[in-house]
C-alpha positions as CSV (number, residue, x, y, z in Angstrom):
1,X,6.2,4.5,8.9
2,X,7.4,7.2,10.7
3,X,8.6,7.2,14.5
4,X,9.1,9.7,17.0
5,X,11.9,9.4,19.7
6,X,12.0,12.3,22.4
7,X,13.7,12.5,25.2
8,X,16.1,15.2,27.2
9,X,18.7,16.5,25.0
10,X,20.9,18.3,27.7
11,X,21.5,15.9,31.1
12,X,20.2,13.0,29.5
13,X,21.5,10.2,31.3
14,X,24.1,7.1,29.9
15,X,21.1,4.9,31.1
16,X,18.3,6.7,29.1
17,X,21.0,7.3,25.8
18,X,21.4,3.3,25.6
19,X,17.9,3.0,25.8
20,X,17.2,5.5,22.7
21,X,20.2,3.8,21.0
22,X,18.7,0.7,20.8
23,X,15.2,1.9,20.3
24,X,16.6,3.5,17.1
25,X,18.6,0.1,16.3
26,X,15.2,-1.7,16.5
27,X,12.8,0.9,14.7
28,X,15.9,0.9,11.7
29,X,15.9,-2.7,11.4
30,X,11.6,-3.1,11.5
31,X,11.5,-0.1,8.2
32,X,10.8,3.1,10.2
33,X,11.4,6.5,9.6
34,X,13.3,7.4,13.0
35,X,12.4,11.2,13.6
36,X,13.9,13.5,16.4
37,X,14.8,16.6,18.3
38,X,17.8,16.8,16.0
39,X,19.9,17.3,19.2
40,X,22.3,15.6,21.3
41,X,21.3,13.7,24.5
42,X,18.2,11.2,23.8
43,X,18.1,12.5,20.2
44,X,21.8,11.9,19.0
45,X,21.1,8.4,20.6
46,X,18.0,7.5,18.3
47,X,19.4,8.9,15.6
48,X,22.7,6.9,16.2
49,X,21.4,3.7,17.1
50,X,19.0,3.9,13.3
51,X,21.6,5.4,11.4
52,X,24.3,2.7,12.0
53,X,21.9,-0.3,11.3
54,X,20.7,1.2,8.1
55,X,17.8,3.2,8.9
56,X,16.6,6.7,7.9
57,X,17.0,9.7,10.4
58,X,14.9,13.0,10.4
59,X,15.9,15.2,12.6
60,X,13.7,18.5,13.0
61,X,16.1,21.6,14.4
62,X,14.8,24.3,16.8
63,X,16.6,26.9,15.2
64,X,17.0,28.0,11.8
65,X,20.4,26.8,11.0
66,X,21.7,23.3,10.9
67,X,25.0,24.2,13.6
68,X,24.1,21.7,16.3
69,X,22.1,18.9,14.8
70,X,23.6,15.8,15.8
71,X,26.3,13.6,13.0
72,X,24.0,10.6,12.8
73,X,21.0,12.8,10.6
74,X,20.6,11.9,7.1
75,X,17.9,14.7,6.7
76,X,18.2,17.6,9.6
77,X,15.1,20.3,9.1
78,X,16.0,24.3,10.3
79,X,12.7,25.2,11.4
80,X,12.9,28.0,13.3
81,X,10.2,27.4,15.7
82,X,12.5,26.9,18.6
83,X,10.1,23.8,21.1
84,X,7.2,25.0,18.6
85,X,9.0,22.2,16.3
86,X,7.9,19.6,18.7
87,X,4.3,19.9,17.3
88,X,5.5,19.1,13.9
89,X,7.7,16.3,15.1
90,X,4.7,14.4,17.1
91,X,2.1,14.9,13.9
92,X,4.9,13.5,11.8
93,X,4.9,10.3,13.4
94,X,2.1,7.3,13.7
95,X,3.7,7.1,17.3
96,X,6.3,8.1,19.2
97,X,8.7,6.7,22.3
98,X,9.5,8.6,25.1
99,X,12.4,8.0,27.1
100,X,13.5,10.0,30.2
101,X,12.2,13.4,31.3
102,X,12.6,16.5,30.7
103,X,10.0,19.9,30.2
104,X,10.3,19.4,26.3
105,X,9.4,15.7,26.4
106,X,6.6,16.8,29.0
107,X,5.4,18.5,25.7
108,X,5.9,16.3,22.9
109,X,4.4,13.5,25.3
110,X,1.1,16.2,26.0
111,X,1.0,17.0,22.5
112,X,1.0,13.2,21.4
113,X,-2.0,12.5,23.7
114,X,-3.9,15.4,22.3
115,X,-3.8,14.6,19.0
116,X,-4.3,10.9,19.6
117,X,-0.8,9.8,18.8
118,X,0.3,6.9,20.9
119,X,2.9,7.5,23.0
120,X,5.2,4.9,24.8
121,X,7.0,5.9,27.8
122,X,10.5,4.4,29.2
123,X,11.6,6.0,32.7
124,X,10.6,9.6,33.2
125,X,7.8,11.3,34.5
126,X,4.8,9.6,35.8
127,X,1.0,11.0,33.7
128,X,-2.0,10.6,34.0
129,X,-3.5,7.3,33.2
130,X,-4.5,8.6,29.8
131,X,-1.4,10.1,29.3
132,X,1.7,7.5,27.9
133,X,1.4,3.8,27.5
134,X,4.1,2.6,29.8
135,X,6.4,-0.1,28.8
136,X,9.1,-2.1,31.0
137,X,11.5,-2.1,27.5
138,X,12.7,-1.8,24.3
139,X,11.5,-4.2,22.7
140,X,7.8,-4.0,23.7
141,X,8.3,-0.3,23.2
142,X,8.9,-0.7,19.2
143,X,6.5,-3.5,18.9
144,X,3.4,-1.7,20.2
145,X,4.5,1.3,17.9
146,X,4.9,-0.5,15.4
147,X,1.6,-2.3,15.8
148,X,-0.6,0.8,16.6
149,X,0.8,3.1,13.6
């Protein structure tokens, strides 16, 4: 199973980071795939939080080098699509977490609800009622992902 975690790369809060890092920790430790941004902020986070309790991390880059991608990716993906990438992230994944705000979560989060992937939201911005699923934590986060996927 593969899992999305977006969130803000740049001014991600120490609040929102923890979050990710222990939304990673958890998706590692049920089997997932934990896919990202790539990135620092929310991304590094994930990534860090899967890839210290054993899990797989995918991180799919903006740009067409791997300069940047964050330490904690066992597979990082140039793709040159700049936010285009966040497509390919959210139809990668049988559903993805958001945590915090930010314009390119915005996306990922619109994309997601599209495309019928469910999306589970932590903090950030408020959607319509169609939009995110939103959770009070962690936990129940990762459970309904992994349940819906």
């Amino acid at each position: 199973m593969y899992a999305g975690i977006v969130g803000p790369g740049e001014g991600a809060t120490d609040a929102e980071c923890a979050i990710a890092y222990e939304a990673g920790r958890l998706l590692a430790r049920a089997g997932a795939v934990v896919v990202t941004g790539g990135l620092g902020g929310v991304m590094a986070a994930a990534s860090q939080g899967a890839f210290e309790h054993g899990g797989m991390t995918v991180g799919l880059l903006p740009g067409s080098r791997r300069e940047g991608a964050n330490p904690y990716l066992k597979v990082s993906i140039p793709t040159g699509l700049g936010e285009m990438r966040n497509a390919l992230l959210v139809r990668s994944c049988g559903g993805v977490i958001a945590v915090g705000g930010s314009w390119g979560t915005a996306s990922e989060i619109a994309l997601a609800c599209r495309t019928g992937v469910p999306v589970f939201a932590i903090g950030g911005w408020e959607f319509p009622a169609e939009g995110p699923i939103r959770m009070d934590s962690v936990e129940s986060a990762v459970r309904r992902l992994l349940a819906a996927a």
